[in-house]
N, C-alpha and C positions, 0 to 999 in steps of 0.2 A: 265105708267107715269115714265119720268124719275128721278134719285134720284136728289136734289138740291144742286147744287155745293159751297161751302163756302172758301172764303178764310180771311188769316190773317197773318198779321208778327208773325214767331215764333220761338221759340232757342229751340234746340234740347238737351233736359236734359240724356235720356238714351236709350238706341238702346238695345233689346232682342230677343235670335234667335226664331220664331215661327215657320218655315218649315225649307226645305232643303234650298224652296228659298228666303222666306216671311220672314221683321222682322215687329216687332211692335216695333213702335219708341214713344215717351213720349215727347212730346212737350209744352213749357212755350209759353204761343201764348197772342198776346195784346187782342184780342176779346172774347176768352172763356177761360181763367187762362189753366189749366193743360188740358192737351187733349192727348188722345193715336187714332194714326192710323195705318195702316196698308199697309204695301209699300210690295204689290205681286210681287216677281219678283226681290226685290232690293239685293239678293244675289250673283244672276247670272252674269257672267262677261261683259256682255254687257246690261244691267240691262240700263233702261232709268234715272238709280238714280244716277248709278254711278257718284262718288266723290263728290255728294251733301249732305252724310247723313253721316256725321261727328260731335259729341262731342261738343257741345256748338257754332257751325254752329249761324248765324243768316239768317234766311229765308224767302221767300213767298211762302204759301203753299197755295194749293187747296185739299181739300176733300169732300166727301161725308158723308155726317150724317147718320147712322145706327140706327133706331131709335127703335132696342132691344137690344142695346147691346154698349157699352160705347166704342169698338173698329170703329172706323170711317176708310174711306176707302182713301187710300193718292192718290192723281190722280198727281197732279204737283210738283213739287219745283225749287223755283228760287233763287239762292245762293246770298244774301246780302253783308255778312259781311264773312268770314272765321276766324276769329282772329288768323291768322297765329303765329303770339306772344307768344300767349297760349301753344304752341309747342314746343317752345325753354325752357323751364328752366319749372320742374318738381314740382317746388312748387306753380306756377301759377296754373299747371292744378290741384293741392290738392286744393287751397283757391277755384276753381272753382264748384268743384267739393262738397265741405262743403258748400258752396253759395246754390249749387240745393237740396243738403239733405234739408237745412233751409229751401225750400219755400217746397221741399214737405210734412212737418211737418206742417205747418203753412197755406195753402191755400188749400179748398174742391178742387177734380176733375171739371174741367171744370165750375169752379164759375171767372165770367170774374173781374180779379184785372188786371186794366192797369197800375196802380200805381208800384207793385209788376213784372209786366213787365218790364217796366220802370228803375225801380233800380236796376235787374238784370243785360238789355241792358248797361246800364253807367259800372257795375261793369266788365263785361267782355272788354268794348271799354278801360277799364282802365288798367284792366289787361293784357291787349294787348299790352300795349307801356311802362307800370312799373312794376317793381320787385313786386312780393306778399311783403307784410309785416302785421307785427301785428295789424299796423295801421289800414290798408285796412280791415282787418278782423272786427276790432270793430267799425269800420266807419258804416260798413254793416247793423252789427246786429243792431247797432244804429238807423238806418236810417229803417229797416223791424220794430221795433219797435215802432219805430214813426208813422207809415203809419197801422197795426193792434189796434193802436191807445193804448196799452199797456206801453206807456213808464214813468217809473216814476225815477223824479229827486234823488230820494234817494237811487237805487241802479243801477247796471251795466243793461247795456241792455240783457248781456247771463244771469243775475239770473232773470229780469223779462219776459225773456222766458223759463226758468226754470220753475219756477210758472206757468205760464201760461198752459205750453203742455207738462210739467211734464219729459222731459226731451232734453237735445240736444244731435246732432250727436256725436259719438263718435270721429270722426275727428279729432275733435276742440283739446281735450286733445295734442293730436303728432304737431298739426299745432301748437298751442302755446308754444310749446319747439323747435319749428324748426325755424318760421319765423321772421327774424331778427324785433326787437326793436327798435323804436330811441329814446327810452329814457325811463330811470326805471319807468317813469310816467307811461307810458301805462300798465305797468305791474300791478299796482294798479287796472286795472279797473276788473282782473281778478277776480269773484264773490266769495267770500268765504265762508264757512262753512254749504253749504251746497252739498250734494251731488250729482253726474252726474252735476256739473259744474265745 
């Protein structure tokens, strides 16, 4: 019996070396939330992956479901989106990169959030054509707070994810001394006194 082939739009959150030639790639995908596969072969320099498995990529994959073991098996990809944008200016790919630590803090392996999809896809089309800013960053946590259904009017969105999951990315700290402000406002929404925010 053959295994049943699945596919789904997906963004490519983290790439890990598993063989000489093999990585397991970590994918943010619309139909099953977090999902890790396994691309045989995508080291080699004539690899059928090559230049498809690139850092916050947007894609169409196909795989295989392994149904002992939470490593599924990548058969395709078809390159969407690249956000070539992401490339050029280096605090783009930090905001992007604080973005994937948030969802994988915040959503089960392979628990399907289209929603969480979603807000991701928009943050990186964004990030793709404007400067990161501070803005962008608490827009974010705003908007993942809203959608966990966590969010309360009385305090910042990084302290009601503080609460919540008991801590955030370390990131955040360097990003919010780095990325430009447009106005002392925002600096306000910075969570105060309590700690790891």
């Amino acid at each position: 019996m053959f295994p049943c082939v699945e596919d789904t739009a997906a963004i490519l959150m983290r790439k890990t070396r598993l063989t000489e030639t093999s990585l397991i790639l970590t994918w943010l995908s619309a139909s099953h939330g977090i999902l890790k596969t396994v691309a045989k072969g995508a080291r080699q320099p004539k690899s059928r992956f090559a230049g498809l498995l690139d850092l916050f990529f947007l894609c169409e994959i196909d795989f295989s479901r392994n149904r002992k073991s939470d490593l599924h098996a990548l058969r395709e990809v078809s390159l969407l989106d690249p956000h070539p944008g992401l490339r050029t200016d280096y605090q783009r790919l930090a905001l992007a990169a604080y973005f994937v630590e948030l969802i994988e803090l915040v959503t089960e392996p392979e628990h399907s959030s289209p929603e969480i999809f979603d807000l991701m896809s928009r943050a990186l089309a964004y990030l793709n054509r404007a400067p990161a800013s501070l803005r962008g960053l608490l827009h974010f946590e705003r908007e993942l707070t809203h959608l966990l259904g966590i969010q309360d009017p009385e305090i910042s969105a990084a302290l009601a994810l503080n609460r919540t999951y008991h801590r955030l990315p370390k990131a955040r700290f360097s990003l919010l001394a780095a990325l430009p402000s447009e106005s002392a406002k925002l600096d306000a929404s910075k969570p105060q006194g309590e700690a790891g925010v």
